[in-house]
PLY file of the C-alpha trace (Angstrom):
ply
format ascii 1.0
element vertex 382
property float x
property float y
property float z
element edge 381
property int vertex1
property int vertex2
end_header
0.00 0.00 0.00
1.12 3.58 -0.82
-1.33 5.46 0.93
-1.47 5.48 4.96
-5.03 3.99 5.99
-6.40 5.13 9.90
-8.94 3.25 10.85
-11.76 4.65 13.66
-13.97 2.32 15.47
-16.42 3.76 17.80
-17.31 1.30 20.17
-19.41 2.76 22.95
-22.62 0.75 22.58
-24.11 -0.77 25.34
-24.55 -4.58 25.33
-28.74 -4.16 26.65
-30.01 -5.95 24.00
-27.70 -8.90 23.96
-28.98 -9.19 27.76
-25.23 -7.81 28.56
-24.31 -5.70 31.40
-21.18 -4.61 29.63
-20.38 -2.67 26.54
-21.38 -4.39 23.62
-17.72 -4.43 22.11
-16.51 -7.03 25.20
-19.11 -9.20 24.21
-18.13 -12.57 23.36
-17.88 -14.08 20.20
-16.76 -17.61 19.76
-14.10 -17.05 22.51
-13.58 -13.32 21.50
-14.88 -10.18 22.44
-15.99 -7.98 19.34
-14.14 -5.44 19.47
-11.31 -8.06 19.01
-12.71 -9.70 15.81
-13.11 -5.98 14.46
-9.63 -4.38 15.15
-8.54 -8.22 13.93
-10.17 -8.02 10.57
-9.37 -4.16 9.99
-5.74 -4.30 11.36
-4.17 -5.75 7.79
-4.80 -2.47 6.36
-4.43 0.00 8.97
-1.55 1.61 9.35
-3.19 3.63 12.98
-6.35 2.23 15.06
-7.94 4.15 17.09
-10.43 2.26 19.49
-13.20 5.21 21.56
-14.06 3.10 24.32
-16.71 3.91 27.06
-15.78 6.04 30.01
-14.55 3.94 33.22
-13.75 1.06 30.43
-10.27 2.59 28.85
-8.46 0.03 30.41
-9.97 -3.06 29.82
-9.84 -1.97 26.17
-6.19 -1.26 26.43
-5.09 -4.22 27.52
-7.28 -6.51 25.46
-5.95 -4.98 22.15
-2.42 -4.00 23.21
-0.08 -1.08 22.80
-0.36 -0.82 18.97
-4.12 0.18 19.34
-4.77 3.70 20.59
-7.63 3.80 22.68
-9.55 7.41 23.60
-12.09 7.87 25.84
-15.39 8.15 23.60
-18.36 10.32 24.00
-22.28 9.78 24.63
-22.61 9.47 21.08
-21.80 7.79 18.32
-20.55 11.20 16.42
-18.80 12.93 19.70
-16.82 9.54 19.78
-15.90 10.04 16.16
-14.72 12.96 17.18
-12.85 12.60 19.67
-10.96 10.04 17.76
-10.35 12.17 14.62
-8.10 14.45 17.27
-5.87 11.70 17.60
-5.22 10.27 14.32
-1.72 10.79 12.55
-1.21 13.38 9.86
0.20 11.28 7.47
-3.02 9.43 6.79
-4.56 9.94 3.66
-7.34 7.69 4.49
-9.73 7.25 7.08
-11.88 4.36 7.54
-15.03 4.09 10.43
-16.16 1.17 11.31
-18.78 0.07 13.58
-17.57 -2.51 16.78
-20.83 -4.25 16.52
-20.22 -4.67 12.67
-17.31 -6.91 14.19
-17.47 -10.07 11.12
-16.99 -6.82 8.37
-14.04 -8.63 6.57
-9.98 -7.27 5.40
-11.41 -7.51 1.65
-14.63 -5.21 2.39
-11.86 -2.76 3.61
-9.68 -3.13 0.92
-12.71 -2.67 -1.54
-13.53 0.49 0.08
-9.77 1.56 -0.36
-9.10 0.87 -3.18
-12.24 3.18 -4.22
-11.19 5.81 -2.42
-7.24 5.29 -4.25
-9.60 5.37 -7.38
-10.45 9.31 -7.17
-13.49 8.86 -4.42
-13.88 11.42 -1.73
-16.43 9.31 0.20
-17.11 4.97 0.40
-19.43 3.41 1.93
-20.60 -0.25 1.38
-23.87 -1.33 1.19
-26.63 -4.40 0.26
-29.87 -3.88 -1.82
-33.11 -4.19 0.50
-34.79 -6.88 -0.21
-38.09 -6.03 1.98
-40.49 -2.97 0.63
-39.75 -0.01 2.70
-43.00 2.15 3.73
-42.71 5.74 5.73
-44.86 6.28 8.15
-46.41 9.39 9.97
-46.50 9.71 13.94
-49.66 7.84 13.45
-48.01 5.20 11.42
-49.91 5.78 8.70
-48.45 5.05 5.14
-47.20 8.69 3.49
-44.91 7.02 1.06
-43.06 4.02 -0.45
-40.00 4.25 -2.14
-38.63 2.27 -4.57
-36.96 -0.75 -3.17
-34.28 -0.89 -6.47
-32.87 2.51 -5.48
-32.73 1.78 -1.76
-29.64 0.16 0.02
-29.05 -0.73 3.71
-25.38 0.61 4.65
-22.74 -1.25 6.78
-19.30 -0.59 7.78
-16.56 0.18 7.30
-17.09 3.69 5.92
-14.13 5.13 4.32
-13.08 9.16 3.31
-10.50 11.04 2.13
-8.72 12.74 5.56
-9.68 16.68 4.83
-13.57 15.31 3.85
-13.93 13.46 6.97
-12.49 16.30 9.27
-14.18 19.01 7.43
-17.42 16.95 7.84
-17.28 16.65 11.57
-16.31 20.46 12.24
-20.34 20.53 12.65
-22.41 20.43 15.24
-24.89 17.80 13.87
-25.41 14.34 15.09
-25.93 11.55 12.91
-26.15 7.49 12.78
-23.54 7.22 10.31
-20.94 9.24 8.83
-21.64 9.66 5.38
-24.43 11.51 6.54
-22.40 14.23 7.37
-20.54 14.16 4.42
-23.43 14.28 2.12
-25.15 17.08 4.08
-22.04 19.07 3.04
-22.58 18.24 -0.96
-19.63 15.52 -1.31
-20.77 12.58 -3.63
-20.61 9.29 -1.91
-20.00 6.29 -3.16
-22.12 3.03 -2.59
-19.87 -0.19 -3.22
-21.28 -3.91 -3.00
-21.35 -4.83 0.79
-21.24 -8.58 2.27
-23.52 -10.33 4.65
-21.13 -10.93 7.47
-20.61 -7.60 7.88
-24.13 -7.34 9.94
-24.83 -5.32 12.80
-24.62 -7.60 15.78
-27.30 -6.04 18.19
-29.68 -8.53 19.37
-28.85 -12.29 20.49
-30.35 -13.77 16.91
-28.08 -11.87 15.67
-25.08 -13.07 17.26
-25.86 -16.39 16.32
-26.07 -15.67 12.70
-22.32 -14.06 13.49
-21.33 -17.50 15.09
-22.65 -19.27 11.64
-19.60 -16.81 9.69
-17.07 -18.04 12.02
-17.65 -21.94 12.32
-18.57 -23.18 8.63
-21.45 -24.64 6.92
-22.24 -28.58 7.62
-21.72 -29.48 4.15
-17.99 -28.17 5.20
-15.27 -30.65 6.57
-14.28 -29.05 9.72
-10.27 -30.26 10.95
-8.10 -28.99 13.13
-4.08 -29.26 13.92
-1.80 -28.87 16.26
1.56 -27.30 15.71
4.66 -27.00 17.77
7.93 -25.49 17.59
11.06 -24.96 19.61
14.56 -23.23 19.13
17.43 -22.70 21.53
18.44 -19.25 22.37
21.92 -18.62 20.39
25.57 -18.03 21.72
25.85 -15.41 19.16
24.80 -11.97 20.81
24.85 -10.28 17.49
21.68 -12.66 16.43
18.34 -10.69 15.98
15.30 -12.09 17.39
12.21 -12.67 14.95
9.16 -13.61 16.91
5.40 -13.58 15.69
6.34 -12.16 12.61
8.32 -8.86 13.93
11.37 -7.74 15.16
12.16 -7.67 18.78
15.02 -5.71 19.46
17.81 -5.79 21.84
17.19 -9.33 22.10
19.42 -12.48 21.33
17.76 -14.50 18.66
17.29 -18.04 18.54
19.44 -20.66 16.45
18.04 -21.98 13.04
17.71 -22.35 9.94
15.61 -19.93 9.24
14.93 -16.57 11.35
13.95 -19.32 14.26
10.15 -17.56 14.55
9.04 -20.20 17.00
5.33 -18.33 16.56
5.06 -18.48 12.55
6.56 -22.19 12.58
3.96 -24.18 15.03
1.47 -22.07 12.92
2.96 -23.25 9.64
2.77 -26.71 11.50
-0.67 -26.84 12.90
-2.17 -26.18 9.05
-0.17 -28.71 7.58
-1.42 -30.94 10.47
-4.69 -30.09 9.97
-4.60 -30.20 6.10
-2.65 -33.09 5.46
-0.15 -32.24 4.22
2.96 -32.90 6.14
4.47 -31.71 8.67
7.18 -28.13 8.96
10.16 -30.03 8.70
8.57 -31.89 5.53
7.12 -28.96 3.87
10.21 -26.50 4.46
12.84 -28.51 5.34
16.96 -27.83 6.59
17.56 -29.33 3.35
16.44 -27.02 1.16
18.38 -23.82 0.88
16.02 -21.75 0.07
14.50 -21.76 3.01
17.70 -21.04 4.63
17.51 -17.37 6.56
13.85 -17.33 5.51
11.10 -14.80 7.31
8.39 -16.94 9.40
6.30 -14.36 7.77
7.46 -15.74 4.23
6.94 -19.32 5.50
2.89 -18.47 6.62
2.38 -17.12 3.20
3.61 -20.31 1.35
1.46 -22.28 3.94
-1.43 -20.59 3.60
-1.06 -21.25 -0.58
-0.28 -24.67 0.21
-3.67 -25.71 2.10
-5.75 -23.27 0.12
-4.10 -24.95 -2.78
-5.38 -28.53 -0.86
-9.00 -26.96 -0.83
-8.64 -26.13 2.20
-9.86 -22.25 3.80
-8.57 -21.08 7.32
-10.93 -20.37 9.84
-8.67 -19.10 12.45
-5.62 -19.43 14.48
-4.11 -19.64 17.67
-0.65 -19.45 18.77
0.97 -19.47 22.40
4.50 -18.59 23.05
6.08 -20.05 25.91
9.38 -18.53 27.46
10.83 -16.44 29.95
11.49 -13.62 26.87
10.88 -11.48 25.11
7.66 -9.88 26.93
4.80 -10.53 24.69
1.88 -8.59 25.96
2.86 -5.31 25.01
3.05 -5.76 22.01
0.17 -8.59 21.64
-1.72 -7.02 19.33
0.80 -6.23 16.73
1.88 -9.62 16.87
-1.96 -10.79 16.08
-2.14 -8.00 13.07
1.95 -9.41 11.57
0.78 -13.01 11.88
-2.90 -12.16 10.41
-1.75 -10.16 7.71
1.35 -12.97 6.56
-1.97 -15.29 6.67
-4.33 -12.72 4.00
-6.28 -11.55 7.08
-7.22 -14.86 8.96
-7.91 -14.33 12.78
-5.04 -15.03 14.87
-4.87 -15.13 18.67
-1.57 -14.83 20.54
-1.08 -15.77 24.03
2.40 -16.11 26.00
2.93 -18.31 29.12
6.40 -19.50 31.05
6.72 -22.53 32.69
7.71 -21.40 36.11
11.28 -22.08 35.94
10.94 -25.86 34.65
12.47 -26.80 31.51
14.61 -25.62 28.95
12.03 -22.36 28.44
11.88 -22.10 32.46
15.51 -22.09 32.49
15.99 -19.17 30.02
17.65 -21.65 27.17
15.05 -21.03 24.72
11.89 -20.40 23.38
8.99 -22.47 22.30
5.02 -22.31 20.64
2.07 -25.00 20.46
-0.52 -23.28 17.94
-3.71 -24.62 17.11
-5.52 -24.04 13.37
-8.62 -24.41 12.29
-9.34 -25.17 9.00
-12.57 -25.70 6.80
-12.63 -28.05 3.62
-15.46 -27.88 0.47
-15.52 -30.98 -1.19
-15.49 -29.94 -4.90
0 1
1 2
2 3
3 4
4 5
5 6
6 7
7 8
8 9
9 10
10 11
11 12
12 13
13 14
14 15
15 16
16 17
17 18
18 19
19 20
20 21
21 22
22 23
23 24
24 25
25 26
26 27
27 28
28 29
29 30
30 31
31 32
32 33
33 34
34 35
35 36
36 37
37 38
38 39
39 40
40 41
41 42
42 43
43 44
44 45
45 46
46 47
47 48
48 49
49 50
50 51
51 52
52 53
53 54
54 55
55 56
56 57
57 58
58 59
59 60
60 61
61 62
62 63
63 64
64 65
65 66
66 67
67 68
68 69
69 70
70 71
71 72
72 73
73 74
74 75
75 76
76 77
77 78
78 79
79 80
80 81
81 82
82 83
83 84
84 85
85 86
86 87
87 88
88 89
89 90
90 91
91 92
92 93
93 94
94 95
95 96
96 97
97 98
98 99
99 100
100 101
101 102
102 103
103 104
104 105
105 106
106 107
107 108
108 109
109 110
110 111
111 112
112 113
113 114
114 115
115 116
116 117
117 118
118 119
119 120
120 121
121 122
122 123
123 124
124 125
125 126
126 127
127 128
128 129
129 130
130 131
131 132
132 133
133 134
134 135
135 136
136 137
137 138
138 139
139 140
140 141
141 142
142 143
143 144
144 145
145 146
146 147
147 148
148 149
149 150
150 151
151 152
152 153
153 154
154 155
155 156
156 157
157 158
158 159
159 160
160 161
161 162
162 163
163 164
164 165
165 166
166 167
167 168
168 169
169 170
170 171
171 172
172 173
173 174
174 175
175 176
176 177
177 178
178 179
179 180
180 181
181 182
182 183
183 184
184 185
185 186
186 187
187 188
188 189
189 190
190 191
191 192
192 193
193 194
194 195
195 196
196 197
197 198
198 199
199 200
200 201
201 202
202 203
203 204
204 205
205 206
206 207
207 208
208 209
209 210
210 211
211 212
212 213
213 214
214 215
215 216
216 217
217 218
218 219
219 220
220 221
221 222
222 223
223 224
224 225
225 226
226 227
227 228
228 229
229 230
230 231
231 232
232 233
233 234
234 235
235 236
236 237
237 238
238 239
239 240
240 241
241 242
242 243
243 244
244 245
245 246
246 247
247 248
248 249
249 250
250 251
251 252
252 253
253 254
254 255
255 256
256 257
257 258
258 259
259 260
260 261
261 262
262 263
263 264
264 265
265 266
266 267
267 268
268 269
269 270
270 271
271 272
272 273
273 274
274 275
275 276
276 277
277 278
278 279
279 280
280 281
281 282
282 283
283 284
284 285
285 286
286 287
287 288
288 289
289 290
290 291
291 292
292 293
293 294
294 295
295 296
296 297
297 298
298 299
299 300
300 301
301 302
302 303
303 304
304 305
305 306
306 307
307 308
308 309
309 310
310 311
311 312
312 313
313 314
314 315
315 316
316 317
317 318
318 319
319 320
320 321
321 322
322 323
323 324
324 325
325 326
326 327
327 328
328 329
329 330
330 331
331 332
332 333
333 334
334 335
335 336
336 337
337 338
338 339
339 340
340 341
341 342
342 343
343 344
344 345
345 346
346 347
347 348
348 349
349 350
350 351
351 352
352 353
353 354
354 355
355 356
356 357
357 358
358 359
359 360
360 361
361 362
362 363
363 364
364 365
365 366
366 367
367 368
368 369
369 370
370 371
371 372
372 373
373 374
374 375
375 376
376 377
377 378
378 379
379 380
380 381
């Protein structure tokens, strides 16, 4: 990408509805909150996210999506948040994207659609599905005053993307709307409608979030497997070796021996698909005997993976990966290590944990560094 993409997410809806006492955005979802799967799906092509999270609930937020996220303290509604996050986000971004917590299943390519639209000369993008119902407006008496025609009429989803000085310009008022592109239009800026997808649904009631749990575990007529992956590497006696974990650099830290960059994270994922797609195992697929291979990025090793099983007929579902060792520390920086090892993967969700073994072991004892990582895959007989 050439242009720098910030992505907003206003998530300060309350979880009433869902029969939640929290914030709709720490709902669960299939072992996740929302807000999670959203800042997971968006983070590929952000190069800034900026979470507004309820007042009294900044920190929960924080440490759920790690350093890399910003989040701001939102406001009582859905605009004022908006705003509040617009204060924060970096000058170099040409684009801004908002998208909608609850919306949490919107997928990388609906972003990237919207992007690339908005690389293609738009000011304003917003995706959206045709209604398939007939739409009637009604009085205060609920009587019938019109009915418009259903072919011209589109319900709107998220995310909702705009050139920087649009979206800025837009929100210097004092108005209040649902979504943004209201604003925008009211100011006599074309916006763009671009197909939307049915995942990308507004989770708000509990029928709803069961139609979201349908998206994330496939359809029956799919072949559901799952693998296990592990991977290990002793620290090295060379202090000039760099450390490559989870897909990014760690410095000031000793790296691991190998032959590759030793990225104990990317290899027990590379692992757990081939274990869960048949085909093999890491040391068979990308083996010490092959030089090209030697000194190559875990990162490089996830994308040939992930061609490999999609190759099989296979699609990924989603990962998880834990990293067990004293070092490096892994939870500030959590969330960029989700967004490197999603975005090596085309987007899939990944989850990253870290654990030690209180002092037992070779990881306990500082020697090294290991990961167990668990995939799930889906397969569509043909």
């Amino acid at each position: 990408m050439t242009d720098l993409v910030a992505v907003i997410i206003p998530a300060g809806g309350s979880g009433e509805r869902l029969g939640a006492k929290i914030p709709k955005a720490l709902v669960q979802l299939a072992g996740k909150t929302l807000i999670e799967h959203a800042v997971a799906q968006m983070a590929p092509v952000a190069s800034q996210i900026i979470v507004a999270a309820p007042a009294g609930y900044e920190e929960q937020f924080q440490q759920l999506l790690g350093s890399e996220v910003t989040v701001v303290t939102g406001g009582l509604t859905r605009t004022l948040s908006v705003k509040k996050a617009l204060a924060h986000v970096d000058k170099g971004n040409e684009f801004i994207l908002v998208h909608d917590a609850a919306r949490a299943l919107a997928s990388t390519d609906l972003a990237l659609r919207v992007i690339d639209s908005l690389r293609a000369g738009e000011k304003a993008v917003i995706p959206g599905l045709p209604v398939v119902d007939t739409i009637k407006r009604v009085d205060t008496d609920n009587y019938v005053t019109k009915t418009p025609t259903r072919s011209k009429l589109r319900a709107i989803q998220t995310p909702q993307g705009f050139a920087r000085k649009v979206l800025i310009k837009a929100h210097s008022s004092a108005d209040d709307v649902t979504d943004d592109a209201g604003l925008v239009e009211d100011r006599g800026v074309d916006v763009k409608v671009i197909l939307g997808e049915d995942r990308a649904l507004k989770i708000t009631t509990m029928s709803d979030l069961e139609i979201a749990h349908k998206y994330l575990i496939s359809e029956s007529s799919n072949q559901i497997r799952v693998g296990i992956g592990t991977d290990a590497h002793a620290f090295s006696a060379d202090p000039s070796r760099v450390m490559w974990l989870a897909g990014l650099l760690w410095p000031n830290e000793i790296g691991v021996d190998g032959h590759s960059d030793g990225d104990v994270a990317a290899h027990a994922i590379c692992d757990a698909l081939f274990s869960a797609s048949g085909l093999g195992d890491l040391g068979s697929n990308f083996g010490t005997s092959d030089p090209k291979y030697s000194g190559a990025s875990g990162s490089q090793l996830l994308a040939e993976a992930l061609e490999r099983v999609q190759a099989a007929g296979f699609s990924i579902n989603n990962v998880a990966v834990q990293i067990v060792g004293n070092r490096p520390k892994i939870g500030p920086r959590r969330a960029e290590a989700s967004t490197a090892l999603s975005r090596a993967l085309g987007g899939v969700p990944v989850s990253v944990s870290a654990t030690t073994t209180d002092g037992l072991g070779f990881t306990g004892e500082g020697r090294g560094i290991s990961a167990i990582a668990t995939a799930l895959l889906s397969y569509r007989a043909r």
